[in-house]
C-alpha positions in Angstrom: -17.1 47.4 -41.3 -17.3 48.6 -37.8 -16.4 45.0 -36.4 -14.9 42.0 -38.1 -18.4 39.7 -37.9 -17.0 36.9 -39.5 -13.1 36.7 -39.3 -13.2 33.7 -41.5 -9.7 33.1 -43.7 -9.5 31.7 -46.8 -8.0 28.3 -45.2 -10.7 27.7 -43.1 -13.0 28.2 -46.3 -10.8 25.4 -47.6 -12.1 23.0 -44.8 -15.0 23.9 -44.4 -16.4 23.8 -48.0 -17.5 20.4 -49.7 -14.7 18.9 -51.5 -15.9 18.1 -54.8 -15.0 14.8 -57.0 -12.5 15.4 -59.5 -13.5 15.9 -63.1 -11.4 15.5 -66.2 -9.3 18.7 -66.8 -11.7 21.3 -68.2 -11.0 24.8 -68.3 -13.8 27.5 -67.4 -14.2 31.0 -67.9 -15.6 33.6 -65.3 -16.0 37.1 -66.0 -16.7 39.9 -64.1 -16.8 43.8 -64.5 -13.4 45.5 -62.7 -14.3 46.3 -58.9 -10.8 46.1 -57.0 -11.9 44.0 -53.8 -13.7 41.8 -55.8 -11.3 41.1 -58.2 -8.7 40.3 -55.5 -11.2 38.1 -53.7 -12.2 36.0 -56.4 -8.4 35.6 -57.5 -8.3 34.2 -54.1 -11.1 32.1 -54.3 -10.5 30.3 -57.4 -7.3 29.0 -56.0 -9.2 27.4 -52.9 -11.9 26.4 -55.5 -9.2 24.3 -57.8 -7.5 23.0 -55.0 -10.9 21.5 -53.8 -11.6 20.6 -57.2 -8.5 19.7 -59.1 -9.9 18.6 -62.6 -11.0 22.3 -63.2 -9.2 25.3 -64.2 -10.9 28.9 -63.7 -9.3 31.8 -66.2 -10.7 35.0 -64.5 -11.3 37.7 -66.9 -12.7 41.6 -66.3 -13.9 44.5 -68.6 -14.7 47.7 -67.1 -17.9 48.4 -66.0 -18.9 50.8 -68.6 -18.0 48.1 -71.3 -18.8 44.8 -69.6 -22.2 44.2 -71.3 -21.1 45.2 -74.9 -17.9 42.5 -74.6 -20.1 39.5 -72.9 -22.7 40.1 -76.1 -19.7 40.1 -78.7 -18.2 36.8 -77.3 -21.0 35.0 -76.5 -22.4 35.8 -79.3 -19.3 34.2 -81.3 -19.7 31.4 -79.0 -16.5 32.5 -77.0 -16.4 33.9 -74.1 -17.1 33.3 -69.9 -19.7 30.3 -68.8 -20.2 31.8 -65.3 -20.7 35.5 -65.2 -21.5 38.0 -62.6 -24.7 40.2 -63.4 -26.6 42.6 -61.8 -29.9 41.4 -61.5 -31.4 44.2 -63.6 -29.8 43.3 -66.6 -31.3 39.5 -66.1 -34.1 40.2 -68.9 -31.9 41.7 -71.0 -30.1 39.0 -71.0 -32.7 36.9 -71.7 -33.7 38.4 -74.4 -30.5 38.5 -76.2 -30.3 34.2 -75.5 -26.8 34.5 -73.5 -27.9 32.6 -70.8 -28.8 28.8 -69.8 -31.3 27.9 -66.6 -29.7 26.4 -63.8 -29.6 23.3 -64.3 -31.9 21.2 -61.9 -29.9 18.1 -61.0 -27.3 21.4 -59.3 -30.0 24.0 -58.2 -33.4 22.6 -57.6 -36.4 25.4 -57.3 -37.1 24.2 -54.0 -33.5 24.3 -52.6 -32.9 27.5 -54.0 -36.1 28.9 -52.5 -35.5 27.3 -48.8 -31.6 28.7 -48.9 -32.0 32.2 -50.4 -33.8 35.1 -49.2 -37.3 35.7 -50.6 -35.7 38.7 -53.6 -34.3 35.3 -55.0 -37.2 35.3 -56.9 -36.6 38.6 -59.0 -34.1 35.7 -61.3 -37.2 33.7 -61.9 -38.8 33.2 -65.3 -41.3 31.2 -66.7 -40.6 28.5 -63.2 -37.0 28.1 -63.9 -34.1 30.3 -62.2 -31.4 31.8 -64.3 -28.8 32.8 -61.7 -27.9 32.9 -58.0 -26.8 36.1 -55.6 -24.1 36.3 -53.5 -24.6 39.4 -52.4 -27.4 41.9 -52.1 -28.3 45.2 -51.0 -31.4 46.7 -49.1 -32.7 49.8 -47.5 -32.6 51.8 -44.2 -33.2 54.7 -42.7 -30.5 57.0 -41.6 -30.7 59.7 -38.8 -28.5 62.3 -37.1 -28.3 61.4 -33.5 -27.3 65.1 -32.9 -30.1 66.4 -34.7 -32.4 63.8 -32.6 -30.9 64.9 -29.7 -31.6 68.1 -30.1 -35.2 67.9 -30.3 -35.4 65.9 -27.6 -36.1 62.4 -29.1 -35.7 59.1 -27.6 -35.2 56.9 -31.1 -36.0 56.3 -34.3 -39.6 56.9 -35.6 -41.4 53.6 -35.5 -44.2 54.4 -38.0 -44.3 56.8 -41.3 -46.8 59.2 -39.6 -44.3 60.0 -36.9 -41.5 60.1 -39.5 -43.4 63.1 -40.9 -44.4 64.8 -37.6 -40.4 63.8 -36.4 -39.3 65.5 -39.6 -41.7 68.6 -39.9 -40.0 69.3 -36.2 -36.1 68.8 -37.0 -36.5 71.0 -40.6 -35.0 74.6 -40.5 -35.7 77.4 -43.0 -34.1 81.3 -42.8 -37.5 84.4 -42.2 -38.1 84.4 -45.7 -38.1 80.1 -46.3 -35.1 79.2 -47.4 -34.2 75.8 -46.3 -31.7 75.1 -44.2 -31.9 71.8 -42.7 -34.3 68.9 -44.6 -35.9 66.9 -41.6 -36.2 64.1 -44.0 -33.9 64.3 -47.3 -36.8 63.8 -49.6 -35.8 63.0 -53.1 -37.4 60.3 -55.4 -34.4 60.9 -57.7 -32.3 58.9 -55.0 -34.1 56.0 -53.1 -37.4 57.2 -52.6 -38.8 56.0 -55.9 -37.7 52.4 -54.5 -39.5 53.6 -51.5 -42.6 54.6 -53.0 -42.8 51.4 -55.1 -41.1 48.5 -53.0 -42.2 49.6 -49.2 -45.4 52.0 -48.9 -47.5 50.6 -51.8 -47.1 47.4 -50.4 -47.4 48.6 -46.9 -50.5 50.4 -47.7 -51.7 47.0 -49.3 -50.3 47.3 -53.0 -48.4 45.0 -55.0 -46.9 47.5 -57.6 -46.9 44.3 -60.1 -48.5 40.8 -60.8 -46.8 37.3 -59.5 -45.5 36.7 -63.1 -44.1 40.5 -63.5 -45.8 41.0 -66.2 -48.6 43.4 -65.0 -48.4 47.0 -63.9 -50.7 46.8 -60.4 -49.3 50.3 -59.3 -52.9 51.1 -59.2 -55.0 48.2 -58.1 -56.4 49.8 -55.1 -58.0 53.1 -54.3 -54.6 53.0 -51.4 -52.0 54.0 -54.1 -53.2 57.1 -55.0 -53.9 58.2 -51.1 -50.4 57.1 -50.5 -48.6 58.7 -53.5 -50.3 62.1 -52.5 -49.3 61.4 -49.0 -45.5 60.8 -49.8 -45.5 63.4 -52.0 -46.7 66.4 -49.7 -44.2 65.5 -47.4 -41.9 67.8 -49.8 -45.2 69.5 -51.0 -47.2 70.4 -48.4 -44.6 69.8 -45.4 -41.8 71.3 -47.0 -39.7 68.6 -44.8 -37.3 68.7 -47.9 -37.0 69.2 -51.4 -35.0 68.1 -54.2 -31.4 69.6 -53.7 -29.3 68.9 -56.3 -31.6 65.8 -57.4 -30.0 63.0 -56.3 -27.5 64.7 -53.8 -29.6 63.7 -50.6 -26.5 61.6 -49.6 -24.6 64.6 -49.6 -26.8 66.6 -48.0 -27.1 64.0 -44.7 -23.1 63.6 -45.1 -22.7 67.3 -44.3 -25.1 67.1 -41.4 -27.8 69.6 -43.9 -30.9 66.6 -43.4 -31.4 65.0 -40.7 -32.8 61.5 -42.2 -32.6 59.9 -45.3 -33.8 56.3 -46.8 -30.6 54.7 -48.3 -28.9 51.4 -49.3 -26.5 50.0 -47.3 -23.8 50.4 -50.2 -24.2 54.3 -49.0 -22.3 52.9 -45.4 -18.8 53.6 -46.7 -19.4 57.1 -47.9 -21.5 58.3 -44.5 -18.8 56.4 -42.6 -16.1 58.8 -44.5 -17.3 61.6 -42.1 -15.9 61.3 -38.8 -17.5 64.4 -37.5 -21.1 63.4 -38.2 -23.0 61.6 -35.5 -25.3 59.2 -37.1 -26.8 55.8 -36.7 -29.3 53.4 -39.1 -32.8 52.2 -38.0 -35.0 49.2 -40.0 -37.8 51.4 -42.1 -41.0 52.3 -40.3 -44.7 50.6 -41.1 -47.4 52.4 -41.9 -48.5 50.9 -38.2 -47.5 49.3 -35.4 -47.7 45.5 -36.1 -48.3 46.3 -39.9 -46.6 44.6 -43.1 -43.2 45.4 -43.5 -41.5 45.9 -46.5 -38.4 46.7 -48.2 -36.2 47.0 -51.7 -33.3 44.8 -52.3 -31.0 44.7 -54.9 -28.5 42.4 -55.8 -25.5 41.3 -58.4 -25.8 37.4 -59.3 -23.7 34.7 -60.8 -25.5 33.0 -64.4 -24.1 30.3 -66.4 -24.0 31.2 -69.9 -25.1 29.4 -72.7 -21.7 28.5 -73.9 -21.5 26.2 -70.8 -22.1 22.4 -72.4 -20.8 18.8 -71.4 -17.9 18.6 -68.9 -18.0 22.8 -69.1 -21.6 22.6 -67.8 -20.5 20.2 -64.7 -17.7 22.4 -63.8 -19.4 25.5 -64.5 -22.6 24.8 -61.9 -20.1 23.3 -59.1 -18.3 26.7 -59.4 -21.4 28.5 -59.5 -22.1 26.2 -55.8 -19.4 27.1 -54.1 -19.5 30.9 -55.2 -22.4 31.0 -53.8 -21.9 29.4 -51.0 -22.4 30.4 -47.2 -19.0 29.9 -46.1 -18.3 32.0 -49.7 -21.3 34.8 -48.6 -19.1 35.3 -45.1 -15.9 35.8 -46.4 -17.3 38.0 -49.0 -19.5 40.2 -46.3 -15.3 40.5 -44.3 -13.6 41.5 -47.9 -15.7 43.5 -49.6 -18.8 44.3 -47.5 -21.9 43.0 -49.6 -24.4 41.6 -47.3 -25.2 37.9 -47.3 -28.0 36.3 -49.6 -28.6 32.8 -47.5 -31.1 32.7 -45.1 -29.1 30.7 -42.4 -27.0 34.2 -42.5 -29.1 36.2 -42.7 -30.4 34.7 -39.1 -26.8 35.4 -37.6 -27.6 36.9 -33.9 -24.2 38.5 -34.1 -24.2 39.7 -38.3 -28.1 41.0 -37.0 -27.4 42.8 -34.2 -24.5 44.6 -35.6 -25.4 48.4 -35.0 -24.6 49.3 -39.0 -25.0 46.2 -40.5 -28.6 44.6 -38.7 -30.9 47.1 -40.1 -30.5 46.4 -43.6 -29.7 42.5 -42.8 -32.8 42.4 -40.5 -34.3 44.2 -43.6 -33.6 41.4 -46.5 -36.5 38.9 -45.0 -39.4 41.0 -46.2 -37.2 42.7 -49.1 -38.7 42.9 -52.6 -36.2 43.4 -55.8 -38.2 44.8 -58.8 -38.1 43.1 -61.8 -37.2 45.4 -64.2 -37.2 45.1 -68.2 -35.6 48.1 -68.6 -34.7 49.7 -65.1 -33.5 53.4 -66.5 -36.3 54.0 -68.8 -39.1 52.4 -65.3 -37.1 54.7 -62.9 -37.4 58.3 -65.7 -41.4 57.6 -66.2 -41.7 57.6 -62.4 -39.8 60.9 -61.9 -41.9 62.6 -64.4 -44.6 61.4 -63.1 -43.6 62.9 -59.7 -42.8 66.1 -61.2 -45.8 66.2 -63.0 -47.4 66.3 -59.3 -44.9 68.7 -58.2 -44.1 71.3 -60.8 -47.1 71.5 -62.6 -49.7 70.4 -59.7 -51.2 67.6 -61.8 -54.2 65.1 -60.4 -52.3 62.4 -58.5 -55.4 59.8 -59.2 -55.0 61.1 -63.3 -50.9 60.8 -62.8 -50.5 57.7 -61.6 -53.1 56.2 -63.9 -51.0 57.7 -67.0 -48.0 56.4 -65.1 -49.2 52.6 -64.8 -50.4 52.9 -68.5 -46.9 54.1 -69.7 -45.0 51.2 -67.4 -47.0 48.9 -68.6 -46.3 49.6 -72.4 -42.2 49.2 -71.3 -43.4 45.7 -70.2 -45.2 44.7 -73.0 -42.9 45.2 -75.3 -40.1 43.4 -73.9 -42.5 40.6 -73.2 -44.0 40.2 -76.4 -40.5 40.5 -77.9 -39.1 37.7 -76.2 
């Protein structure tokens, strides 16, 4: 981070979380997958958790990434294994499905508390009424621009509204006599963030819900909006030529070496731009479709779950870990070590944390952010790049496209539903 927003140490964590009552000695398990600062962190935290709590022992175990859903499905499946684990959100039906989780349980985690301390994207670990699990931290987009570039042309700021994004962008791109392109006003790729975008923030701003309240309904096309809109986005690389798909999926690189002069990305994507000291850049909250018009973003987010192995005294100890994980005074000192933004609304209100010039774009962004529920997030994300490409390469019918892309997400969905 550019400044230390919350310089809170570990010992004043100690006073200032709730001291719990002392339980019987029970041991708990808490896995996560390897990510050096978390891993030290949590080491750290367990120790102020069982000195607060001195009935309970926490054995920290981690798998590497790649392998960290294959070992929690062996042990739990043996009935071995961690009762609080840390999941990505996406993997929450899977999960599910698979029976290795328990709800919260109510007495710890009502629905309404929940609801009045997290923000809104809580909701994508809600099934069937109950929640499943509880973020800590969470992720959310932004739009990136080249203050050099801006310069250049003469702009005051960041466009306010998609329509002068375009016109912005149409004005910064470069190409050589004979085309080529030199400099993407906007790095347009939907292999990157801009399938989020299309789906999360200019449906909805356009008024479309991509999918029904219980998730279980493919709304992409509800309204005679979503296909005006997905032409529109898509002739911005189309039509425009503001920038095409370089590399699919390298439009990260292509801002980092100063090649694009805007991009929509997630705030994890703030350590690699920062790696370049010679670009001169700066982050802006995501236009509207107009001024005064419903905002909208994409969040994402990893989340702690009690697993079903969690019973009796294991249960107890298991939720009062999963509380003080979660915790604010937890969310701070997490946002310091390892640079996750905060899930708790009370934080996410933080003049200083939302005014930060990096950092308040994306925090600013998490009250009207939207995670997707996905039921199986690789296989949602490839039908919506074909589809794209179907527009692109082969100049299919957007209206035709989008109605064969609805009809193919919504087949995804049924079948996990109906298998559960």
């Amino acid at each position: 981070m550019k400044n230390r927003i919350f310089a809170l140490s570990l010992a004043v964590l100690m006073v200032l979380a709730f001291a719990a009552p002392s339980l019987a000695q029970v041991t708990i398990e808490y896995w996560q997958y390897y990510y050096e600062s978390k891993v030290k962190l949590i080491d750290e935290l367990i120790k102020v958790f069982e000195e607060q709590n001195p009935g309970i022992k926490v054995e920290h175990i981690t798998f590497p990434y790649d392998s960290f859903n294959e070992q929690v499905a062996a042990a739990v499946a043996a009935g071995q294994g961690p009762d609080v684990l840390n999941i990505f959100y996406g993997w929450l039906p899977m999960y599910l499905k698979e029976g290795f989780l328990q709800p919260l349980p109510e007495e710890y985690f009502s629905v309404e508390e929940i609801e009045n301390r997290f923000i809104p994207m809580v909701n994508a670990v809600k099934v069937d009424g109950r929640y499943w699990a509880l973020p800590t931290a969470v992720r959310s987009l932004a739009l990136f621009y080249n203050v050099d570039h801006f310069k250049e042309e003469g702009f005051d700021g960041p466009p306010a509204t998609w329509d002068e994004l375009l016109e912005m962008a149409i004005k910064l791109t470069r190409r050589t006599d004979r085309g080529a392109l030199v400099r993407s006003g906007y790095g347009w790729n939907v292999t990157g963030q801009d399938w989020h975008l299309f789906r999360e923030v200019l449906l909805r701003q356009w008024g479309v819900a991509p999918l029904s309240e219980d998730n279980r309904t493919v709304t992409m096309n509800s309204d005679p909006a979503a296909y005006e809109v997905m032409e529109w986005w898509i002739d911005w690389s189309r039509k425009y030529g503001v920038g095409e798909e370089e590399g699919r999926g390298l439009y990260r690189d292509t801002f980092l070496a100063g090649r694009a002069s805007m991009i929509v990305d997630g705030s994890f994507g703030i350590g690699t731009i920062s790696a370049n000291p010679n670009l001169n850049w700066a982050v802006a909250e995501l236009p509207v479709k107009e001024i005064g018009g419903e905002k909208a973003n994409f969040g994402s987010f990893w989340a702690h779950a009690i697993t079903r192995n969690a019973t009796g005294e294991k249960l107890e100890a298991a939720a009062k870990f999963l509380e003080f994980i979660t915790s604010d005074e937890v969310q701070r000192v997490w946002l310091e070590r390892v640079g996750e933004l905060p899930a708790s609304r009370e934080l996410a209100q933080d003049p200083e944390l939302r005014n930060d010039p990096v950092y308040g774009p994306f925090v600013r962004g998490l009250e009207y952010s939207h995670a997707t529920f996905f039921v199986d997030e690789q296989k949602e994300r490839e039908l919506i790049i074909d589809a794209v490409d179907k527009v692109l390469l082969l100049n299919a019918p957007v209206k035709d496209t989008l109605d064969q892309l609805v009809e193919d997400l919504q087949k995804v969905r049924d079948e996990y539903f109906n298998s559960l």
